[in-house]
C-alpha angles and dihedrals in degrees: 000000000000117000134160087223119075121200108199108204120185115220105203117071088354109063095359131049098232091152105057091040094053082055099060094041094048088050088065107036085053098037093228147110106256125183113264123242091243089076096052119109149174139059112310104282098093102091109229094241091058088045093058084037098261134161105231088234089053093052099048089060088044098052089045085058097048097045090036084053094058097245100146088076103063084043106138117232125226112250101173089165088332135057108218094243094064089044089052091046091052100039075060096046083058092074089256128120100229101205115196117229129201138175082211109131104237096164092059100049128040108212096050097088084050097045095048090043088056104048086053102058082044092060096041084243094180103207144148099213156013120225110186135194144039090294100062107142102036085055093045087053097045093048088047095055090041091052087045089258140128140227114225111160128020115177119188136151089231114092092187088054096052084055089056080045090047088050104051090042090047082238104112107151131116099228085046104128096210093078117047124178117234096236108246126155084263103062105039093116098056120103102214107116115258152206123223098201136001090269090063090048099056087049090057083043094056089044093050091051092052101061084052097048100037 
C-alpha cells in the first residue's frame, strides 16, 4: 500500500518481547540466576548486560547464541488489550505504510532477515517495509524523503534511539508528539511521552496524522 506518511515501529522491546525472552534464554546458556528485566529501570542509559549482571563480552556471546539459535523466531509478542498483529493491521488501514525498524545486525549474520521475516509472518505483523542497523532512523527518514515521503510517528522503548528519530526528523525534543516511548520498566524515567498500550499508541497515531493531514 503506497502512502506519503510513514509510521517507524521498533520490534524488540516494543512489539515483541525480546527482553524478557533473552532473560530466560541467557539463564540457561550461563547457568546462572540473572536479574529480570522487570526490575530494570531508568532512562535508557543502563545498558541491559550491566543491568542482568553481565559482563559486555558475555553478553555478547550470549546474545550470538540466541540469534544464531533462531530464537527470534519463537520471540512472544505484547498484547496489553491488543495483540500487535491487529494494531499493525489498523495503523494500514489508516492510509499510512508502517515500516518496521530494527538495530538487529542482518548483514552479520545470515539467518536474521529470515528469522524476523518469519516471526513476522508468525505473528500476522502486517508491514511495508524492514529498515535494518544502528542508524534506523536516520536511514527510514532518508529513504521517505527520497521516495517523496514523510516520517510522522515513530514509537520505540529506547529513549536514546527517539533521540536518533528527533533528530532526523529536527524534532528533538522530548514533548514533541512525533516519537512516543513504549512505556517498559527501563525506560520510566525517561521524558519522552509515552503510550501504555497499543491502544494508546494508535490514538497518538491518528493525532499525529491529523496534524499532517490538517
Amino acid at each position: 500500500m503506497r502512502s506519503d506518511l510513514v509510521v517507524c515501529v521498533d520490534i524488540d522491546g516494543t512489539l515483541g518481547q525480546y527482553h524478557e525472552h533473552f532473560h530466560r534464554f541467557a539463564q540457561d546458556w550461563t547457568g546462572r540466576e540473572l536479574v529480570e528485566p522487570k526490575y530494570w529501570k531508568g532512562n535508557g542509559t543502563v545498558p541491559f548486560w550491566t543491568h542482568l549482571g553481565l559482563s559486555r563480552q558475555t553478553y555478547r556471546r550470549a546474545k550470538l547464541a540466541y540469534r544464531q539459535g533462531g530464537l527470534k523466531r519463537s520471540m512472544p509478542t505484547y498484547d496489553p488489550g491488543m495483540l500487535a498483529s491487529e494494531f499493525t493491521y489498523r495503523v494500514r488501514q489508516m492510509r499510512l505504510e508502517l515500516w518496521l525498524c530494527t538495530t538487529r545486525p542482518y548483514l552479520q549474520l545470515g539467518n536474521i532477515d529470515e528469522d524476523t521475516r518469519h516471526w513476522c509472518r508468525r505473528n500476522k505483523i502486517r508491514y511495508d517495509y524492514i529498515i535494518w542497523g544502528d542508524r534506523k532512523y536516520q536511514d527510514a527518514v532518508r529513504i521517505a524523503k527520497q521516495n517523496g515521503q514523510r516520517v510522522i510517528f515513530v514509537l520505540d522503548d529506547d529513549p536514546q534511539l527517539l533521540y536518533q528519530a528527533g533528530r532526523a526528523m529536527k524534532h528533538p525534543v522530548e514533548d514533541d508528539r512525533r516519537q512516543y516511548l513504549m512505556d517498559r520498566p527501563w525506560n520510566r524515567l525517561s521524558l519522552w511521552p509515552r503510550c501504555f498500550n497499543l491502544n494508546e499508541a494508535l490514538t497518538a497515531i491518528a493525532e499525529a496524522v491529523e496534524n499532517e493531514r490538517g
